[in-house]
C-alpha positions as CSV (number, residue, x, y, z in Angstrom):
1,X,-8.1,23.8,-27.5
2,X,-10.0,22.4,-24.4
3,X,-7.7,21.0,-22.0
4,X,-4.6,22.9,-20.7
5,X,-1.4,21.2,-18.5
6,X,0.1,23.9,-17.2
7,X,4.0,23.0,-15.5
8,X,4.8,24.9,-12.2
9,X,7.3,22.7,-11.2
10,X,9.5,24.2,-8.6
11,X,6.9,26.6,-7.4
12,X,3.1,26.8,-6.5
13,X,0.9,29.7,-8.2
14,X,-1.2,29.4,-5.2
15,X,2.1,30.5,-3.0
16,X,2.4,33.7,-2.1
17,X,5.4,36.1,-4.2
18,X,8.1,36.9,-2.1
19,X,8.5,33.9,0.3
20,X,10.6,31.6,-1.0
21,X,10.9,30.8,-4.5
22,X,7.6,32.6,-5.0
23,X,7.7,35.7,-7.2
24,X,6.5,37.4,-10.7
25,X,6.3,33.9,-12.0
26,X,3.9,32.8,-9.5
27,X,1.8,35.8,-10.2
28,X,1.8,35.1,-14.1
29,X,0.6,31.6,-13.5
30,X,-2.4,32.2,-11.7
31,X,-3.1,35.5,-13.2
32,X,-3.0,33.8,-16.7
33,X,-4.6,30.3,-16.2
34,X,-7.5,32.1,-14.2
35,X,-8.1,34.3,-17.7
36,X,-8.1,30.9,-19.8
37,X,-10.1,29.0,-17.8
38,X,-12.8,32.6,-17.9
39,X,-12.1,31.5,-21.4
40,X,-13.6,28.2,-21.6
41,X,-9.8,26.3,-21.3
42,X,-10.1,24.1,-18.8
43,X,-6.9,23.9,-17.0
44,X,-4.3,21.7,-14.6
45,X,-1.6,23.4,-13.1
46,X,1.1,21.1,-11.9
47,X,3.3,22.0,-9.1
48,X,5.7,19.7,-7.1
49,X,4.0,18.7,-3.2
50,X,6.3,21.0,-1.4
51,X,4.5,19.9,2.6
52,X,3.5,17.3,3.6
53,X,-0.3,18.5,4.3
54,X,-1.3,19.9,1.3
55,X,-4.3,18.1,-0.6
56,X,-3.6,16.6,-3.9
57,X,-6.1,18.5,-5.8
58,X,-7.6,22.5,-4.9
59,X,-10.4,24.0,-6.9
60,X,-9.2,27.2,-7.4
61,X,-12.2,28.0,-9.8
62,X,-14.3,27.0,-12.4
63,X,-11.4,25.2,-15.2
64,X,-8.7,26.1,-12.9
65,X,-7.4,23.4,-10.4
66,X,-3.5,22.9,-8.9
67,X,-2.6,19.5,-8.7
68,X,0.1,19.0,-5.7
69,X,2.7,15.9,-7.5
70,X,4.8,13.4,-4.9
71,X,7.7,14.1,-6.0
72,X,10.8,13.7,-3.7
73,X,10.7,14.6,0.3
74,X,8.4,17.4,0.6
75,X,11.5,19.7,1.7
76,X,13.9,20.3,-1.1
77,X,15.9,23.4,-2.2
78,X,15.7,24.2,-5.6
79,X,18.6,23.7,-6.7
80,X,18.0,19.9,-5.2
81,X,14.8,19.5,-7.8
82,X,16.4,18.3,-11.1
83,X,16.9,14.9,-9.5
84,X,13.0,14.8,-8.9
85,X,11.8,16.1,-12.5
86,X,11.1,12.7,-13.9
87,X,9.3,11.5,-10.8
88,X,7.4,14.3,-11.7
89,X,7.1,14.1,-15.2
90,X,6.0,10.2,-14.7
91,X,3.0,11.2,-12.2
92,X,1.8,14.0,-14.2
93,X,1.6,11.5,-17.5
94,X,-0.4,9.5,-15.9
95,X,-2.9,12.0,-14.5
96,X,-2.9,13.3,-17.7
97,X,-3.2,9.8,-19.7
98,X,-6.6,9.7,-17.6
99,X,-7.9,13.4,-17.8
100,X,-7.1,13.9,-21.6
101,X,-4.6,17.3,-22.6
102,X,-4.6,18.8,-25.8
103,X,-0.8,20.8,-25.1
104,X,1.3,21.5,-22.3
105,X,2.5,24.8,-21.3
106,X,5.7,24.9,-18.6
107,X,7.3,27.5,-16.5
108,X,10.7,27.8,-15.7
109,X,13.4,25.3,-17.5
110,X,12.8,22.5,-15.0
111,X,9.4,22.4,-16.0
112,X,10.6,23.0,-19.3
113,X,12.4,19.8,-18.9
114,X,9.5,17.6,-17.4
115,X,7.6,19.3,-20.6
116,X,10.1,18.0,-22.9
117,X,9.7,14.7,-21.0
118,X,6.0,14.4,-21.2
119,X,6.0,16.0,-25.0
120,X,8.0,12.6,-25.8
121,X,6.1,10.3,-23.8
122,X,2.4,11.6,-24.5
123,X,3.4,13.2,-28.3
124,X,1.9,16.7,-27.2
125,X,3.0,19.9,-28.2
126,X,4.6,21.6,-25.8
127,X,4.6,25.6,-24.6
128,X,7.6,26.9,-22.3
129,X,7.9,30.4,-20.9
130,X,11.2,30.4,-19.5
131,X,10.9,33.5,-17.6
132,X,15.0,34.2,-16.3
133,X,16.9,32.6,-18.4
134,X,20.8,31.3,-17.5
135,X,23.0,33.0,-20.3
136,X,21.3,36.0,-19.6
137,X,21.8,35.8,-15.7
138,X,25.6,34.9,-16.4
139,X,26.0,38.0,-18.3
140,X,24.8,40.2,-15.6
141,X,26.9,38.8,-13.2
142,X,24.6,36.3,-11.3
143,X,25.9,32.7,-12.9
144,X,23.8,29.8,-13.1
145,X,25.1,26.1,-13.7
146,X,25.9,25.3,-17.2
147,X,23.7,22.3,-16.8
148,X,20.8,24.8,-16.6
149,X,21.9,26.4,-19.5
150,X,21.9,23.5,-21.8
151,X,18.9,21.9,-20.8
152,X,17.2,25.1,-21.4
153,X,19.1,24.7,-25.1
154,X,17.7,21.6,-25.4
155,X,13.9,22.2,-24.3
156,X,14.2,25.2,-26.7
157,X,15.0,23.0,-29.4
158,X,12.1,20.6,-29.2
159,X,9.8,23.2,-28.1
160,X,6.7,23.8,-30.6
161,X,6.2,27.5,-29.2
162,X,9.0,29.2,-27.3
163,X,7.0,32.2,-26.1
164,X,9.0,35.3,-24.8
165,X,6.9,38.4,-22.7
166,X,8.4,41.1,-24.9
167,X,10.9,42.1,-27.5
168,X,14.2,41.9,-25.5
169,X,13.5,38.7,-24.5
170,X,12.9,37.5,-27.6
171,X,16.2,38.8,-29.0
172,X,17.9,36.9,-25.9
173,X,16.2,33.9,-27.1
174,X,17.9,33.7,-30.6
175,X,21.0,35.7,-28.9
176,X,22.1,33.2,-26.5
177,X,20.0,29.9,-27.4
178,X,20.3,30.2,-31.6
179,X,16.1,29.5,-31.2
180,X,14.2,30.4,-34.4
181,X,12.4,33.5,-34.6
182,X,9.7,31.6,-36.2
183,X,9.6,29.5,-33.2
184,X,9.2,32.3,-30.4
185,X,5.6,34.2,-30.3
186,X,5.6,37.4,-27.8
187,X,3.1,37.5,-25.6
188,X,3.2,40.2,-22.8
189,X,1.8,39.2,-19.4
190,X,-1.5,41.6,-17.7
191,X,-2.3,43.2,-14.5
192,X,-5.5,43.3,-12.6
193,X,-6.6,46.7,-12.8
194,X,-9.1,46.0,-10.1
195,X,-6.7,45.8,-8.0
196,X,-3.5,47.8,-9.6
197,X,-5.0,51.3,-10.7
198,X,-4.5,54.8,-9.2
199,X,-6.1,56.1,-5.8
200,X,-5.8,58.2,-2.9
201,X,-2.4,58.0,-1.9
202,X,-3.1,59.8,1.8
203,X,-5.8,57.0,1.9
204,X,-2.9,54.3,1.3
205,X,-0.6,55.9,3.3
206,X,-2.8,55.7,6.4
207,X,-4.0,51.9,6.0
208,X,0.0,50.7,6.2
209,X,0.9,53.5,8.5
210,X,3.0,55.7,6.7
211,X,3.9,59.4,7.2
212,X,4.3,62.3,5.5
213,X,8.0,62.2,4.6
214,X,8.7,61.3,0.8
215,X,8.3,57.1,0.0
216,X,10.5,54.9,-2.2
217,X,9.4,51.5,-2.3
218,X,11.0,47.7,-3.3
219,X,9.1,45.2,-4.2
220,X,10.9,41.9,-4.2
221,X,12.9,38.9,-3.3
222,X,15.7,39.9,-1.2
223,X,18.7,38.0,-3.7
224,X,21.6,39.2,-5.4
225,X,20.0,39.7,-8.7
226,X,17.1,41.9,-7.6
227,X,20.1,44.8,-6.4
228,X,18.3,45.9,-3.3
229,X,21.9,47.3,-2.8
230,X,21.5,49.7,-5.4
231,X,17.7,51.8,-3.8
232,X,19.7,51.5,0.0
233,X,22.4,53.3,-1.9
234,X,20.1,55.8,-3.8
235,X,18.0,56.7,-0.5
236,X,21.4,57.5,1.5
237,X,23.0,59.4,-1.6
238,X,19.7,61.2,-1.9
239,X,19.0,65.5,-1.2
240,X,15.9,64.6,0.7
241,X,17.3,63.0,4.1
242,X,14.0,62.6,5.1
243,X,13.2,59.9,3.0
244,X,12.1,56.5,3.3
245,X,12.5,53.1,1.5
246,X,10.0,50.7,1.8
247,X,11.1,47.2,1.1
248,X,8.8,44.5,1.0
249,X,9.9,40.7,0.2
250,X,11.9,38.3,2.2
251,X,15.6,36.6,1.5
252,X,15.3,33.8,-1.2
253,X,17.1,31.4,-3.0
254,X,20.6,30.1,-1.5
255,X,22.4,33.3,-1.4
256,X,18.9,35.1,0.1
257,X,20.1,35.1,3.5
258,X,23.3,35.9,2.9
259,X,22.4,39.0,0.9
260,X,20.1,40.1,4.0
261,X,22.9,39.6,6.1
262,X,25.2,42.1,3.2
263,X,22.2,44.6,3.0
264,X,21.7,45.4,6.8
265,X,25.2,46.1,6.8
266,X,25.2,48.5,4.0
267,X,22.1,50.0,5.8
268,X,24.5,50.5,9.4
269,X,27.3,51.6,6.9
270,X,25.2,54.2,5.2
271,X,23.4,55.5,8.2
272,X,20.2,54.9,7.2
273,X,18.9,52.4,10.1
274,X,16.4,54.2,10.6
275,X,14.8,55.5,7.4
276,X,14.5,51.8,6.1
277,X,11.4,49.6,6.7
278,X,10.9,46.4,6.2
279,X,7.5,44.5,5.2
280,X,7.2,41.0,5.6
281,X,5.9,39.5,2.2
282,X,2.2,40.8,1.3
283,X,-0.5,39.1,0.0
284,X,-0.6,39.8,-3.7
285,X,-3.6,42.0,-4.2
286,X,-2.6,44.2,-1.1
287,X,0.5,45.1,-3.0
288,X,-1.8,47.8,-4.7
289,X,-1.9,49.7,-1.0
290,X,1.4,49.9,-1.2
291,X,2.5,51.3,-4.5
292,X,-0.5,53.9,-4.0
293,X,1.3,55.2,-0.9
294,X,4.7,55.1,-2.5
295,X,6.3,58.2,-4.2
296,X,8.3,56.3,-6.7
297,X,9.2,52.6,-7.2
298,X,12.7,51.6,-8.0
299,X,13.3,48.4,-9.7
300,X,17.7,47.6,-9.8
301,X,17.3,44.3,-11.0
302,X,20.6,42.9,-13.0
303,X,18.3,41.1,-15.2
304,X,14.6,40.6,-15.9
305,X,12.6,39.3,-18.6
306,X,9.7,41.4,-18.0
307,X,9.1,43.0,-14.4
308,X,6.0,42.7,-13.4
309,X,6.9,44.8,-10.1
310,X,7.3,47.9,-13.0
311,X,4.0,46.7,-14.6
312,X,1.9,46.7,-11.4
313,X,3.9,49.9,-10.0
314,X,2.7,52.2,-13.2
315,X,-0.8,50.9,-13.0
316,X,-1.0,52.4,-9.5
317,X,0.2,55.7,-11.0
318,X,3.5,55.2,-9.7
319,X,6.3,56.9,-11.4
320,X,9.0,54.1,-11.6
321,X,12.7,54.3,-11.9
322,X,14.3,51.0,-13.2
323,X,17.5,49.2,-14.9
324,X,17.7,49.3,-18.8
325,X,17.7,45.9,-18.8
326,X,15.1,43.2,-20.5
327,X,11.6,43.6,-20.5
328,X,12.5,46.9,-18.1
329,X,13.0,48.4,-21.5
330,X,9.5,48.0,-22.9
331,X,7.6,48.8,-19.3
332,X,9.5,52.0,-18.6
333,X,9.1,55.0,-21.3
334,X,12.3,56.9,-20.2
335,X,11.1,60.7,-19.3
336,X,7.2,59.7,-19.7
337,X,6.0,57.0,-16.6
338,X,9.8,57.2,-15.4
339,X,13.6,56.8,-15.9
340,X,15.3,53.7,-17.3
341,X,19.2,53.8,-15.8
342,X,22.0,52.7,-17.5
343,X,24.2,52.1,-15.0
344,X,24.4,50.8,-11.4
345,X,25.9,53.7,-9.4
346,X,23.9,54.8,-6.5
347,X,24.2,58.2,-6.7
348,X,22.9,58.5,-10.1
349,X,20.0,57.1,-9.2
350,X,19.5,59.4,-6.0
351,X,19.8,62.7,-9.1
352,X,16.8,61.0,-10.3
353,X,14.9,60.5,-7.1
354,X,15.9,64.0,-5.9
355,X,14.6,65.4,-9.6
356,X,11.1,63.3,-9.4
357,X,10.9,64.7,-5.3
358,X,11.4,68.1,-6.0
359,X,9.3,68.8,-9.2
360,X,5.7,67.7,-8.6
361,X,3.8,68.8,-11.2
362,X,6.9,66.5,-13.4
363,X,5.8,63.2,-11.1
364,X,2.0,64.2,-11.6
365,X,2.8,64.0,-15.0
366,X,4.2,60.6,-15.3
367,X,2.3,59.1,-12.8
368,X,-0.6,59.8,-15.3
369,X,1.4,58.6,-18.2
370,X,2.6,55.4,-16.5
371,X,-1.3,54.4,-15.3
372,X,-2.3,55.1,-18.8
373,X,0.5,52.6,-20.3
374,X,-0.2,50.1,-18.3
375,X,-3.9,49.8,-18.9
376,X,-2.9,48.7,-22.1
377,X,-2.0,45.3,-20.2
378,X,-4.3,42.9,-19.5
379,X,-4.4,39.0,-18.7
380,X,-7.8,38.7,-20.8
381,X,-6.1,40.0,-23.9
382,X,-2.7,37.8,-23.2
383,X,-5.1,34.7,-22.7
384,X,-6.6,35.4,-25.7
385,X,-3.3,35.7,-27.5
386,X,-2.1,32.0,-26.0
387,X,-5.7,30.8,-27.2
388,X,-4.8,31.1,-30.4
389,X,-1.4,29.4,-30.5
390,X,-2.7,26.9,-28.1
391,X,-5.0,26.2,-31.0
392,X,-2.1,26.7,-33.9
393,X,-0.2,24.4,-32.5
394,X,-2.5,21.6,-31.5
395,X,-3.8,21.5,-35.3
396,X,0.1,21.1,-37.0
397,X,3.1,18.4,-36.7
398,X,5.0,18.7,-33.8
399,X,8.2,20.3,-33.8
400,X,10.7,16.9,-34.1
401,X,12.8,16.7,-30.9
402,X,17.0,15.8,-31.9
């Protein structure tokens, strides 16, 4: 394996998470084709020209660069980007016809789908990390189109690799898509512990300008799915009326304003105006400031196939209470970095808030635990895992396409 395409179709890894579409997935592709290219991989990441000013090609490092394609008018919702994907898939063929690729790697399923396009045209294997998958959404109450669904059904099917970030996911895979097990490899996405690792948490609180009183933080897209909802609820319901949350992320997706609009309501409702903050989007790496100063981090989500939010969270030493849901399950030791909750109801939640806030030698405990867990994570070792099937793959028959 020496040359990499790397899909980021509907959003750039050099966009910051939280503003727009950008989020965990944005984080995973630069996090992870920075590690290969450390490697020796020399890699292209793709992503769609979303303005109009952006240069075709940036040099991120040495064997990373993100290629901006022309495809469609520079301003386009997502869910306006499925009639651009072969204008898409056509320019990166023939970039690629001239650099030379060994595979191709895509992120999301409308990347999945220029893959599957470009798999067929070139003959390269092709990679796909979905990362949220339709079915799955759907069954947590946040539906998708059914047009999503089966074209992720039908990438899947001509996929060589199908590569899921933990166990759940992997079961969701052959749950909802029929996909082989042989077929999906689990490979579990890193952290950069220079940045994500424990510290003072007086010294974080004064760089963003937090006081004394007891800190829950969200980190996140403000959307239906990520159940913002659910930690306004817990902070109100909670014992300690002193209490802050913390949210930092901005409205995304269609329903992202909306779901602003719904939340500030429930805030007003709830009587809580003033003991919620808001924090524009941060630049990734400053997140670590931020889960330093926080108490605990609370993490509703519906659905999520890994939760990277958990992920950076513990390596901060940041006791973090989350859904039982996807890769939630494998981040989260229930009773050891945190609590995993089985259900949605506010007040449960604010029991185990209340039990982490008023037992400190408990959260001492599990803010060691979680640090420790999560240093087990790291993007060298996941790079070093893709290596190898980069290299598997590239050396058999492709996987015929129906």
């Amino acid at each position: 394996m020496q040359k990499l395409a790397i899909l980021s179709l509907h959003t750039s890894p050099l966009a910051q998470p939280g503003t727009g579409d950008g989020g965990g997935m944005n984080v995973y592709v630069r996090e992870l084709v920075g590690a290969l290219a450390q490697a020796g991989v020399e890699c292209r990441a793709y992503t769609r020209r979303w303005a109009d000013d952006l240069p075709e090609r940036v040099s991120v490092e040495p064997g990373f660069e993100v290629v901006h394609v022309p495809a469609g008018p520079t301003h386009q919702t997502k869910e306006e980007l499925p009639d651009h994907v072969r204008e898409f898939s056509e320019w990166v063929r023939d970039d690629i016809s001239e650099w030379g690729a060994d595979a191709v790697h895509a992120n999301y399923w409308l990347s999945g789908v220029a893959g599957l396009q470009l798999k067929q045209m070139l003959q390269l294997p092709l990679i796909t990390t979905f990362h949220t998958l339709a079915r799955v959404k759907a069954e947590s109450g946040d539906p998708e189109p059914e047009s999503r669904a089966r074209a992720e059904a039908e990438v899947m099917a001509c996929a060589d690799v199908v590569l899921a970030n933990c166990v759940p996911e992997a079961d969701q895979l052959e749950e909802f898509y029929f996909t082989p097990r042989q077929r999906i490899e689990i490979v579990p996405p890193g952290v950069d512990h220079a940045f994500f690792s424990p510290g003072s948490q007086a010294g974080a609180r004064n760089a963003i300008g937090a006081g004394p009183n007891p800190m829950l933080l969200f980190v996140g897209r403000i959307q239906p799915l990520k159940g913002l909802d659910v930690a306004v609820g817990a902070l109100a319901a909670s014992e300690h009326t002193d209490a802050e949350l913390w949210v930092i992320g901005g409205a995304s997706g269609v329903k992202g304003e909306e779901e602003l609009s719904r939340i500030n309501a429930l805030i007003d409702d709830l009587g809580v105006r003033s003991r919620v903050k808001f924090v524009p989007p941060q630049p990734h790496h400053l997140l670590s400031t931020y889960y330093r100063a926080a108490d605990i981090s609370l993490v509703p989500s519906r659905s999520e196939s890994f939760g990277l939010v958990a992920l950076e969270a513990s390596a901060c030493g940041t006791p973090v209470i989350a859904s039982a849901v996807g890769g939630l399950l494998t981040l989260v030791d229930s009773g050891v970095t945190g609590f995993l909750m089985e259900e949605r109801d506010p007040d449960r939640w604010a029991a185990h808030v209340d039990l982490l806030l008023d037992d400190p030698l408990l959260a001492r405990r599990m803010s060691i635990s979680a640090a420790a867990r999560a240093r087990t994570y790291t993007w060298s070792t996941s790079a070093g895992r893709l290596r190898r099937i980069y290299a598997d793959v590239s050396s058999r028959a492709l996987q015929p396409c129906s």
